[in-house]
C-alpha positions in Angstrom: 42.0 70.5 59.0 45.6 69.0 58.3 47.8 71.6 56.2 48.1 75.5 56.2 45.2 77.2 57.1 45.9 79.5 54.5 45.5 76.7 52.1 41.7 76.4 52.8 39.3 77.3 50.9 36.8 79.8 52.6 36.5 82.6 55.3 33.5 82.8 57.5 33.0 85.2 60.1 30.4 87.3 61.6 31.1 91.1 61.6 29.7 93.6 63.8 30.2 96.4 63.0 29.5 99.5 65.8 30.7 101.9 63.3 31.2 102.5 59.6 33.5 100.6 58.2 36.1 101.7 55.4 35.3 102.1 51.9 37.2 99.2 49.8 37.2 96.6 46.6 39.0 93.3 46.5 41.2 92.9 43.7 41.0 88.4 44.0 37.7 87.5 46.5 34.6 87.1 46.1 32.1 87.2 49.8 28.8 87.3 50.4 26.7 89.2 53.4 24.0 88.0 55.3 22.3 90.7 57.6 22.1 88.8 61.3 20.8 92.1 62.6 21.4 96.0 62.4 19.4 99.5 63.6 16.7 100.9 62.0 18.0 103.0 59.3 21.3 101.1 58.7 22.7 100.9 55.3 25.5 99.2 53.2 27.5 100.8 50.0 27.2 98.3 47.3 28.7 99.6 43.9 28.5 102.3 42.1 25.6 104.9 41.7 26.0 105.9 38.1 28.3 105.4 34.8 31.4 107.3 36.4 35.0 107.8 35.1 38.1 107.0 37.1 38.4 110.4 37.0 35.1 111.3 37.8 35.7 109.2 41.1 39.1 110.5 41.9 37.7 113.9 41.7 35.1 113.3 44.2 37.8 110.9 46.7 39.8 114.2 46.5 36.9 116.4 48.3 35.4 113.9 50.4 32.6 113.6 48.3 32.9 109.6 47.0 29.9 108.3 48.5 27.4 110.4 46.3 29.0 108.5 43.7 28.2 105.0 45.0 24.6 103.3 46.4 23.9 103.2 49.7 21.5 100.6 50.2 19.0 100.8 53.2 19.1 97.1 54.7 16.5 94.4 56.9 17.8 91.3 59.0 17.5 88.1 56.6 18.8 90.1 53.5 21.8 88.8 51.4 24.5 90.7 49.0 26.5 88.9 46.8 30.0 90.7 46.3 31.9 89.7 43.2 35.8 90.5 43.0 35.9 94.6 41.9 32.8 95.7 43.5 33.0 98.6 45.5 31.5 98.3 48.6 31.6 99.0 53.1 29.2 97.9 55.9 27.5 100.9 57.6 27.3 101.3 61.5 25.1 99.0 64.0 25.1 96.1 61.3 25.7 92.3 62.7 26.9 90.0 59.5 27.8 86.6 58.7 30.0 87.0 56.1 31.1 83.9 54.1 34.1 84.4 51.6 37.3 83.4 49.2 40.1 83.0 51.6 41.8 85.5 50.5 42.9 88.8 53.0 44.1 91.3 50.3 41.8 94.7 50.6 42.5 97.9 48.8 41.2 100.6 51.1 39.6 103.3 48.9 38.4 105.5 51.9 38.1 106.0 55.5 36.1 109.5 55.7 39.2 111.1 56.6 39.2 109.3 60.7 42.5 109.4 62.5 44.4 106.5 64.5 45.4 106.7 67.8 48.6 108.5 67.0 46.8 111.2 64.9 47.6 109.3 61.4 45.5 109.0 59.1 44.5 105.2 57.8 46.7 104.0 54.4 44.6 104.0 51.6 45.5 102.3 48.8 43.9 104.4 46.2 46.0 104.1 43.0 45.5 100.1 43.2 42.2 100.3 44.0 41.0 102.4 40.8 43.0 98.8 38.5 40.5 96.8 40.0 37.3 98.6 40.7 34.6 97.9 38.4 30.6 98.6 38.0 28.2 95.9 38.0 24.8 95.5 36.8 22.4 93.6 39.1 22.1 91.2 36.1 25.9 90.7 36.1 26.2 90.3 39.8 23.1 87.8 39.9 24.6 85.9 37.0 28.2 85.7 39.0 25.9 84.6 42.6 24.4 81.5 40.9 27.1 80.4 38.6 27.2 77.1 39.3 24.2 74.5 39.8 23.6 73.3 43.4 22.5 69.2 43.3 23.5 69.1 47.3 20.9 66.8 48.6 18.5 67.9 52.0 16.1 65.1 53.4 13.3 67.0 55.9 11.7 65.5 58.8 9.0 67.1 60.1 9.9 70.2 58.6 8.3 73.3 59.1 9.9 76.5 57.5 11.9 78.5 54.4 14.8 77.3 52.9 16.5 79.1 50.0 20.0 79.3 48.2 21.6 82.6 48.5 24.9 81.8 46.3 26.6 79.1 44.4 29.6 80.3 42.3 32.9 78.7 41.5 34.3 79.8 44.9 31.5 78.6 47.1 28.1 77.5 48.0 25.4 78.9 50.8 21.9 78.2 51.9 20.1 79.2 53.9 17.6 77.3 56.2 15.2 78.8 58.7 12.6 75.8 60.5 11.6 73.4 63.1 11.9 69.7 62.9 14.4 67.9 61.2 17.2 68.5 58.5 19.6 66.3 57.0 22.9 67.4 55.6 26.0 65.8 53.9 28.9 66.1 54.1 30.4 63.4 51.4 32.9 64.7 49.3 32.9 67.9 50.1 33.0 69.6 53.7 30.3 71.3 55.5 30.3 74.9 57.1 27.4 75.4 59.6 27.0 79.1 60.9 23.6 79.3 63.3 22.1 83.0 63.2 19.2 82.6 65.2 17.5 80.3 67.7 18.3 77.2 69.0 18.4 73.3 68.8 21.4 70.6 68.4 23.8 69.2 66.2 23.6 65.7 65.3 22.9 65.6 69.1 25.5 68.3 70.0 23.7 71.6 71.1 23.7 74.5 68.8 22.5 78.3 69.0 22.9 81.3 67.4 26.5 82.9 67.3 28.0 79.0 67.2 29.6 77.6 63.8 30.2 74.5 63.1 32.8 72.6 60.9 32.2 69.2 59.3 34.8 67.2 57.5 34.6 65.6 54.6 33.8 62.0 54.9 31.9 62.5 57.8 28.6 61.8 55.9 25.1 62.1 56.7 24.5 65.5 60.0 20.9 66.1 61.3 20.2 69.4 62.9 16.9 69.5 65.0 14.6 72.1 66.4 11.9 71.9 69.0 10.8 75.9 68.5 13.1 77.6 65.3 16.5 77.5 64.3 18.3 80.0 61.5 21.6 78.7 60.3 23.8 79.0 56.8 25.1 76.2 55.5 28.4 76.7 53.0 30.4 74.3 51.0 32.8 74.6 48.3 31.9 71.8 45.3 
């Protein structure tokens, strides 16, 4: 990539999560989630449940009680959840994600149900901190921060069968999502491409791809054809 990694722009990653995960807001990133998999029954916190107070909150952090104050949301494979920076939010247990973000590591840890390390400590929170940044979102406000930003990318199709469909483009980044057989054409001109496969199977401008493999493409590499005999699932992310 040339430089410090730290200097670059996103985070991707996949996630999976065998148990619930901590409680927490960002106070500078903005991420998205895409559900690669999870049980039956799984479920994600996103946000807050009603019009609370800080001191509403703080009351229910301080007996264990936060999470009747915030949405759990029951989840499917395929979904998407745009998180804007200040949204409170935690992956539930048995959940696979791809998670494409800001690069940016800072987390205020709002709660960890009370678990103990290995030394019988309990986890640093980061409460006081946490309560300056959090913030409640509409779904109006959060789809008006997810699609920002106009996406002119071009796509050529060859023989395509299948769904394609944008599931973010704000000022930090851009992701879609394509799920076919046949041919697809990306480009990568001015502007990298990231290429995270989710499901099935098929090559890389000749270079053999499948899910769990991620692929990055420079800028200035130009035109990259992805092809499929059967189906392939993969996320495509770029920053403009």
């Amino acid at each position: 990539l040339g430089g410090d990694i730290a200097d670059f722009p996103l985070l991707v990653k996949y996630i999976d999560a065998g148990d619930k995960l901590s409680i927490q807001v960002h106070p500078a990133k903005t991420e998205k989630w895409y559900v690669v998999d999870c049980d039956e029954d799984s479920w994600l916190i996103y946000g807050q449940e009603g019009d609370y107070t800080e001191a509403d909150l703080r009351a229910a952090l301080d007996c264990g009680k936060l999470e009747d104050k915030l949405t759990k949301v029951h989840i499917k494979p395929g979904e998407c959840y745009f998180i804007p920076t200040g949204l409170t939010h935690a992956i539930g247990g048995g959940i696979l994600i791809a998670e494409i973000q800001e690069n940016s590591n800072i987390t205020y840890r709002v709660y960890d149900y009370d678990r103990r390390q290995d030394d019988g400590s309990l986890r640093e929170l980061h409460t006081d901190r946490a309560f300056t940044v959090m913030k409640k979102f509409t779904e109006d406000e959060i789809q008006k921060l997810r699609f920002s930003v106009p996406c002119h990318a071009p796509v050529m199709m060859k023989n395509y069968s299948g769904t394609s469909g944008l599931l973010a483009s704000c000022d930090k980044f851009t992701t879609r999502r394509f799920d076919f057989s046949g041919e697809l054409t990306l480009t990568a001109d001015e502007h990298f491409l990231h290429i995270m496969c989710v499901d099935g199977a098929g090559t890389l401008s000749g270079e053999p791809i499948k899910a769990g493999d991620s692929y990055f493409v420079p800028a200035g590499t130009g035109e990259v054809t992805l092809r499929s005999d059967s189906r392939l699932t993969i996320l495509e992310s770029f920053c403009l």
